[in-house]
C-alpha positions as CSV (number, residue, x, y, z in Angstrom):
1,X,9.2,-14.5,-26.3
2,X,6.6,-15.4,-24.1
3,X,2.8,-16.3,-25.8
4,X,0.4,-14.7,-23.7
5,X,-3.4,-14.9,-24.7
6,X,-5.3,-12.2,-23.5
7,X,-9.0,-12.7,-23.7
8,X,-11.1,-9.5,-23.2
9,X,-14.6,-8.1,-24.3
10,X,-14.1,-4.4,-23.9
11,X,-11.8,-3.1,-26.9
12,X,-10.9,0.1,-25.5
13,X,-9.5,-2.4,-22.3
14,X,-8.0,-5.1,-24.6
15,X,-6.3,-2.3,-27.3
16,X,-4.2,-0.3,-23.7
17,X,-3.6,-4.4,-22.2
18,X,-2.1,-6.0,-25.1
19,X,-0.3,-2.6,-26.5
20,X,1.4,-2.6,-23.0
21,X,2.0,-6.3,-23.2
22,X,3.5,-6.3,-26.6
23,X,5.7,-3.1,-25.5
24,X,7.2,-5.3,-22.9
25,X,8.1,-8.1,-25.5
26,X,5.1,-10.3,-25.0
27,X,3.9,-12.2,-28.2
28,X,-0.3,-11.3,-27.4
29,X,-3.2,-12.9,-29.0
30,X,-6.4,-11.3,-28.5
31,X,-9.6,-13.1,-28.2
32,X,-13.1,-10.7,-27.7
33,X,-15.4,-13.5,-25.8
34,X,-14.9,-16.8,-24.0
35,X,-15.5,-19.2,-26.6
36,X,-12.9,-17.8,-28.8
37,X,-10.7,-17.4,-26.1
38,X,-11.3,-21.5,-25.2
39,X,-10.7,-22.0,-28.9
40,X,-7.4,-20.2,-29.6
41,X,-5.9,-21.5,-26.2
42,X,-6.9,-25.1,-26.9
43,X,-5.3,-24.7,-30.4
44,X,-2.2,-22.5,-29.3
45,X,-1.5,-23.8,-25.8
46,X,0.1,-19.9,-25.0
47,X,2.5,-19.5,-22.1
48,X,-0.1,-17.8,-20.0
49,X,-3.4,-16.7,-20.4
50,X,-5.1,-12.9,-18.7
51,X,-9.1,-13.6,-19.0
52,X,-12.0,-10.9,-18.3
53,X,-14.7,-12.8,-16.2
54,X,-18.0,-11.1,-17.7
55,X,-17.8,-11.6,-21.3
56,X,-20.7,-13.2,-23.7
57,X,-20.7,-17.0,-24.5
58,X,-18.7,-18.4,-21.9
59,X,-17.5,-16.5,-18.6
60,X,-13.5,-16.5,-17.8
61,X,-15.0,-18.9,-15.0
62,X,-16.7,-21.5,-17.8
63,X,-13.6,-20.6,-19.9
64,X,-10.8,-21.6,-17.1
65,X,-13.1,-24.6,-16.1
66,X,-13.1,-26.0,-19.7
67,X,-9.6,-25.8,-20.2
68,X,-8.9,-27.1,-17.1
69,X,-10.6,-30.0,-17.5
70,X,-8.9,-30.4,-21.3
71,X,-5.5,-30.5,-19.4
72,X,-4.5,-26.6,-19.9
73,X,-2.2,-26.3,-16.8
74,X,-0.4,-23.2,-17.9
75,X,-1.1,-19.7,-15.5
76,X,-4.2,-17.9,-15.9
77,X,-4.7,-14.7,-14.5
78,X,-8.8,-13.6,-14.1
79,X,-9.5,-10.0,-13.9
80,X,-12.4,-8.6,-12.8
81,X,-14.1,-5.7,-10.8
82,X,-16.2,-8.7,-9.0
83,X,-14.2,-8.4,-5.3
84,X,-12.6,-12.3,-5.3
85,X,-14.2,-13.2,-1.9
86,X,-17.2,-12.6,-4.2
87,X,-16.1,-15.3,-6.6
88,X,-17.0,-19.3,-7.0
89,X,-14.9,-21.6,-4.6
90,X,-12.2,-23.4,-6.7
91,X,-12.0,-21.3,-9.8
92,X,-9.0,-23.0,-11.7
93,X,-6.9,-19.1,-11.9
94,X,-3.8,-18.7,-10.5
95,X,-3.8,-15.0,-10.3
96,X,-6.4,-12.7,-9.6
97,X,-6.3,-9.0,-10.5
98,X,-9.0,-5.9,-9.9
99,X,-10.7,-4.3,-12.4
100,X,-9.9,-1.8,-13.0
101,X,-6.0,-2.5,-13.4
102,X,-3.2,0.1,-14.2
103,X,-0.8,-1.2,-16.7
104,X,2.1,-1.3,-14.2
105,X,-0.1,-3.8,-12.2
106,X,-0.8,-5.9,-15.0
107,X,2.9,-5.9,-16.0
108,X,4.0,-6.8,-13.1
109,X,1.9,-10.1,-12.4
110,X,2.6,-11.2,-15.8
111,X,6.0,-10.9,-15.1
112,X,5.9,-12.7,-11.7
113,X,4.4,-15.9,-13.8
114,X,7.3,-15.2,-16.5
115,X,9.9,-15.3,-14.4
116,X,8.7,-18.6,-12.4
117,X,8.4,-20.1,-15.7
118,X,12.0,-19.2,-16.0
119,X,11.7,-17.6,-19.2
């Protein structure tokens, strides 16, 4: 079962992601803010990580950064309603998905990066 850490501020978005997740077989951890998310990841190491960029204490952008540079080379998707051409050069993410996201869209880059892991 693949560990995916989904780090999100907005409950009402978190509680449809990680209900849809988990439907689909996905072991989800939910973290409400960046720092918590750069905690859990750092302790848990999860398969895959789907990040909110705007969130209090550290942005998915600080978040990604920080575990980048702590050797977290795993897939991290960022979503956002920011348009990406809007976003910092070299952000770390491997996917990028609009806010907002249907569940089918979510699904199906999650399980892009599942089945390149080959799991």
């Amino acid at each position: 079962m693949l560990r995916v850490l989904l780090v999100e501020d907005e409950p009402d978005v978190s509680l449809v992601a990680a209900t849809v997740l988990e439907e689909a077989g996905y072991h989800v951890t939910v973290a409400c803010d960046g720092c918590e998310g750069l905690e859990i990841a750092l302790q848990e190491l999860p398969e895959l990580i789907v990040t909110d960029f705007m969130m209090p204490c550290l942005s998915g952008l600080e978040m990604i950064e920080r575990l980048r540079a702590a050797g977290y080379e795993r897939p991290i998707i960022l979503t956002t309603a920011i348009p990406e051409d809007h976003l910092p050069r070299q952000p770390g993410y491997d996917a990028y998905l609009a806010k907002p996201y249907g569940t089918r869209a979510l699904l199906t880059v999650v399980e892009a990066f599942r089945i390149q892991m080959g799991r």
